[in-house]
N, C-alpha and C positions, 0 to 999 in steps of 0.2 A: 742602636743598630739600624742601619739605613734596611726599608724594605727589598732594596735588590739583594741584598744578603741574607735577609733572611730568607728569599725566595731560593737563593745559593746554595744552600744549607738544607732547606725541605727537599730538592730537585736532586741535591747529589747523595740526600738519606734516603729517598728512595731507589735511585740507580742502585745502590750497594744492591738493595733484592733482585735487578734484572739479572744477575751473576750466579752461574754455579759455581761453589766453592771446592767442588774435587776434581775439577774436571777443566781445559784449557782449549775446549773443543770450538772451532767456529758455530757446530753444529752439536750440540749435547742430545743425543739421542731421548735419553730419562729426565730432561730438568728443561720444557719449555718455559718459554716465560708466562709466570702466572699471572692469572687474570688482576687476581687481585694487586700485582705491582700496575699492571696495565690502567687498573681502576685507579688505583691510587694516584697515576698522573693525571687520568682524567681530573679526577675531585680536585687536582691541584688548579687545573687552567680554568675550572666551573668556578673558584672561589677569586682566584686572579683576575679573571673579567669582570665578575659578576659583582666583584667588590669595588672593582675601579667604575666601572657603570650606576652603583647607588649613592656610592660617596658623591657622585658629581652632580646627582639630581639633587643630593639633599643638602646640597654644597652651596656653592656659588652659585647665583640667581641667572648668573651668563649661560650655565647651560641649560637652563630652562627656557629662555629667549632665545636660543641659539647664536648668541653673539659672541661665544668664549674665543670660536676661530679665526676672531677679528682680534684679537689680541695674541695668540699663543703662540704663533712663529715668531712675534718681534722682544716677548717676555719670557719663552722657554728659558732656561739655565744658563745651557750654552748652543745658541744659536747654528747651526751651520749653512752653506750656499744656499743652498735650496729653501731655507727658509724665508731669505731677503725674496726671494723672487715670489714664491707662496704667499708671503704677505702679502703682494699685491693686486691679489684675486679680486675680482668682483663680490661685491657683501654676499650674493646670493651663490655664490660656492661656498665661501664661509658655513651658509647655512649649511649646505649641503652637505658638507665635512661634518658638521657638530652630527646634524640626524643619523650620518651612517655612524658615526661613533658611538651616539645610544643603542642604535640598531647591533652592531657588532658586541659591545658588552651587556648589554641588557636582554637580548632578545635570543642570539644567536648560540649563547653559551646550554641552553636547554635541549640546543639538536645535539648533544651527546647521549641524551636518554631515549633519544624519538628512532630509535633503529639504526641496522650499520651504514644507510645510505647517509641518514642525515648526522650521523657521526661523523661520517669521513669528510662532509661538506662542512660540519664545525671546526675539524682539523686545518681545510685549506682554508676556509676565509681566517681564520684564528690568522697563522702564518703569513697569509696575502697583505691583512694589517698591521702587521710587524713591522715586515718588508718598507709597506709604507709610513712606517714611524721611523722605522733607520735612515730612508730618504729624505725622512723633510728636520730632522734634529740629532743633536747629539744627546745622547741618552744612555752613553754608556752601555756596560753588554747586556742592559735588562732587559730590550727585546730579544736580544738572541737569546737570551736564556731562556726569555716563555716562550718561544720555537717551541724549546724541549717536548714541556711534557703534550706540547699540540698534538705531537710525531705520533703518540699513541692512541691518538685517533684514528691509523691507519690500520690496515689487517693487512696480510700478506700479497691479499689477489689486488689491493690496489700499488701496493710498492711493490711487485712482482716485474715491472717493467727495468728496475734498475739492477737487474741482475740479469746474468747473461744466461740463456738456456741451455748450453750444451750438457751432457749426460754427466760431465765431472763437477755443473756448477752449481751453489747452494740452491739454487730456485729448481732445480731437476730433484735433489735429494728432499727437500722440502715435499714437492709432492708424494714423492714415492712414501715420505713415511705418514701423511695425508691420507695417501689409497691405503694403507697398513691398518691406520687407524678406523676408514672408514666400512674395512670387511669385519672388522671389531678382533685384530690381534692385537692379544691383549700382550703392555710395556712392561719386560721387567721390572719389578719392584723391587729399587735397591733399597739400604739402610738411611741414604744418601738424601736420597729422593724424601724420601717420611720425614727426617728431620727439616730438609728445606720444605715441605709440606705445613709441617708445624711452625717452624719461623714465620710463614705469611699469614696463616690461621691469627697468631700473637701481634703479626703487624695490623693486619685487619680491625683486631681489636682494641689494640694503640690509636691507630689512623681515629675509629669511631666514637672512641671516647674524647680524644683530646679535639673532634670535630665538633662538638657539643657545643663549650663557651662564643667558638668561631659561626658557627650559624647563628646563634642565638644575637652575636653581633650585627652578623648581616641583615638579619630584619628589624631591630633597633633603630628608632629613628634619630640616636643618637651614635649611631656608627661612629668606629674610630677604626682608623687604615693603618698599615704598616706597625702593628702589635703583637704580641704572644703571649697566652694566657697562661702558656706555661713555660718554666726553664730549660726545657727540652728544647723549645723553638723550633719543633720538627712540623708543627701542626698551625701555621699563620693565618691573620687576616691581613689583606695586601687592598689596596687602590693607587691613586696616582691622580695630582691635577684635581685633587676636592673644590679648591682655589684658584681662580688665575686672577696674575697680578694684570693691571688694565694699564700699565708706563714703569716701561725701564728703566731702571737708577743704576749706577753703578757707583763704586768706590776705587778714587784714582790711587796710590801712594805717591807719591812726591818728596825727592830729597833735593837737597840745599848744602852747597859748603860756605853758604855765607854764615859769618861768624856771628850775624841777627838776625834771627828768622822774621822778625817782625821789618825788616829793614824795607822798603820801595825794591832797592835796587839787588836783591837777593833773584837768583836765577831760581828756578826749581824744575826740576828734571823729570819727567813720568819714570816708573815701573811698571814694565810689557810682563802682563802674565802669557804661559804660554796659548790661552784658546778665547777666556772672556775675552770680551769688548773692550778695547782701551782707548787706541790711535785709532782715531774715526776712519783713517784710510786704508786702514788691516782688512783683509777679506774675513771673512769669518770662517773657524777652523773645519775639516773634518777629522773627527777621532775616533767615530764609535768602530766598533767596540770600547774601544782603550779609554778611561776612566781618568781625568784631571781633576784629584780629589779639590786640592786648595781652591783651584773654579770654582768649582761647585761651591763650595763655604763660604766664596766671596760673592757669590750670588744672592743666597740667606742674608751673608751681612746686609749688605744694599737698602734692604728694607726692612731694617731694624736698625738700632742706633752700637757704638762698639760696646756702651757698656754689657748688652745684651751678648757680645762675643770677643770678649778680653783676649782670646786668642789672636784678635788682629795685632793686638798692642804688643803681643809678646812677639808676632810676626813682626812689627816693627823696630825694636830692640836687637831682632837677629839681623836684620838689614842694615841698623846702625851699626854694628859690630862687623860689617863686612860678612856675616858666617857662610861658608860653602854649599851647606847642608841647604841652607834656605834659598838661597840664590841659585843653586839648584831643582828649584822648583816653579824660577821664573823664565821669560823666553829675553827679556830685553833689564841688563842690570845698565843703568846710564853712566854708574859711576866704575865701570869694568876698566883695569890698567889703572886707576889713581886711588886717591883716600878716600873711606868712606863718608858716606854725608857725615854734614855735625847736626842736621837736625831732617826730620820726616813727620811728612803730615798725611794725614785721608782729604780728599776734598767729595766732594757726593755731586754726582754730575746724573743731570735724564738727557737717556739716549733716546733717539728716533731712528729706526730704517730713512735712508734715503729714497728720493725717488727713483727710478731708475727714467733715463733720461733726462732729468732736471740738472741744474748747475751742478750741485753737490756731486751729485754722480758723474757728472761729467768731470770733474775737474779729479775722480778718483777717490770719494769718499761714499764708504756703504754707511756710515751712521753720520747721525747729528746730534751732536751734545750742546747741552748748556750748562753750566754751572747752577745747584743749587745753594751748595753754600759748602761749610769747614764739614767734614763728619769727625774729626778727631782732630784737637791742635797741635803746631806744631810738638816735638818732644826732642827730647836729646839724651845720651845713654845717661848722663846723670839725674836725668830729671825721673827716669822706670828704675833707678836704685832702688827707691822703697818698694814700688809697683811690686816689682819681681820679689823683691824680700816678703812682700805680704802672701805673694801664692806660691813660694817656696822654690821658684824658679831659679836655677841660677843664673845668676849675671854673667850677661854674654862677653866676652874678653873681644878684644879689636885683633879681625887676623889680618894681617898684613900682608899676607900671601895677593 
């Protein structure tokens, strides 16, 4: 399980408690939201920064020299516009980037206990850095998801502005039961109320038990990121970026209907995913929110070899076979209207940002590749017969469609 799902899953097990279950009321007179779910998000985004902030010092040496942000826009996963241009900061913004990064998760994650002012100032900067992670990469919705539990470092008199004052509107009734509370009339006590009383009491004590192993990681100087110590998975430890890779590789696929792959005069045709890097002349995507799983996998491959991810070889077999399913997950099929290749190969190519201004750029290209060499040789459906028979896969049939 990738760590933005397990943060998925912590983030919408705890929303279940912002909810009164007998009542469909915008405004539930008897069932505010309790503290302890409120805390509960806190302790989520204290562990989500503060995790991604240790792993990186005790990580890669880059960000302890502050050099990582000389590499992270052009090695990210999946790049997007903003990043080509980012990249070509001067080293001493780089710097500047990495310090407020430490600064943001190392430092900043502690003003949720330092009082409400400096809580509400850990919620906006938390959000303001999102903000700027959405800008400069695709990342999928895992910054907007740690928005979430940021949200809960607000109290009412600072979100009080996005609601409209008049005597029918929530932020009118909101006071009125404010002044209610504050002459000490005291709330009915339903049955209602005690049980969800009890439920948070048990979540509290869930939360602080299964937070146990998860601290105890966090000051280990052998941290591990993106884990759960337990089946539940409701109670994580999360970071991000322990590693940056320092040059970009990618993994081309290539197919061929020449009847020898090993032949001179054999054409071989690229395979356009829809967002990685392929055609040096492709812009590079925006998606986030929205998640390009296969991307992403074929970013991992890149640097690692395929035996390390047999999944590509099986992704090759369904490309030999023509199949819908998989070709559906590309932006550019070359062999689309004819027969499918009779044989597909990986080649491993390092990418470079272009300059901007420079020839390459000029003539329409945001990357530079070179060829490093094969990463998987060619293959043909007959030749993954056994392949697929050994990991029980079935053999893909040729659709013709």
């Amino acid at each position: 399980m990738q760590g933005w799902e397990s943060q998925l899953l912590e983030t919408g097990f705890l929303g279940i408690f912002l909810c009164p279950l007998w009542t469909l009321s915008r405004l539930p007179r008897g069932t505010p939201p309790s503290r302890i779910v409120l805390w509960g998000f806190r302790w989520l985004i204290f562990r989500i920064m503060l995790g991604a902030g240790l792993i990186k010092i005790r990580g890669d040496r880059c960000w302890r020299d502050l050099t990582c942000m000389d590499f992270h826009y052009e090695t990210q996963p999946v790049p997007n516009p903003a990043a080509y241009f980012l990249h070509q900061s001067p080293w001493w913004v780089h710097r500047g980037e990495t310090l407020g990064n430490h600064f943001v998760e190392l430092v900043v994650p502690f003003f949720i206990f330092l009082g409400r002012r400096m809580c509400v100032l850990h919620g906006a900067l938390q959000i303001l850095f999102q903000v700027i992670l959405i800008i400069s990469g695709n990342l999928s919705f895992l910054n907007w998801l740690t928005m979430v539990p940021s949200v809960a470092c607000f109290d009412d008199a600072t979100l009080g502005f996005l609601f409209p004052s008049g005597p029918s509107g929530l932020k009118y009734r909101v006071l009125k039961m404010q002044e209610e509370a504050a002459r000490g009339a005291p709330a009915p006590l339903r049955y209602g109320c005690v049980v969800r009383q009890a439920v948070h009491l048990a979540l509290a004590v869930l939360v602080a038990w299964l937070s146990v192993p998860v601290v105890l990681n966090l000051l280990s100087p052998t941290q591990i990121m993106n884990t759960s110590f337990n089946p539940l998975r409701i109670v994580n430890t999360y970071g991000a970026f322990g590693s940056i890779t320092k040059e970009r590789t990618e993994v081309i696929l290539q197919g061929t209907a020449a009847p020898n792959a090993s032949s001179p005069d054999a054409v071989w045709e690229d395979y356009e995913f829809k967002c990685k890097p392929g055609d040096p002349g492709r812009r590079p995507c925006l998606i986030s929110p929205y998640h390009y799983r296969l991307d992403w996998l074929m970013w991992f491959a890149a640097f690692q070899t395929y035996e390390h991810n047999e999944w590509i070889i099986h992704l090759a077999g369904k490309l030999l076979a023509n199949d819908a399913s998989a070709l559906s997950l590309l932006a550019v099929n070359p062999f689309e209207g004819r027969a499918p290749p009779r044989w597909l190969r990986g080649e491993h190519y390092r990418y470079k940002f272009s300059r901007p201004g420079g020839p390459h750029a000029a003539a329409g290209k945001w990357w530079l590749r070179k060829r490093i060499g094969p990463y998987f040789p060619p293959v043909s459906l007959r030749d993954l017969e056994d392949y697929f028979r050994s990991w029980e896969w079935p053999h893909p049939a040729v659709d013709v469609d």
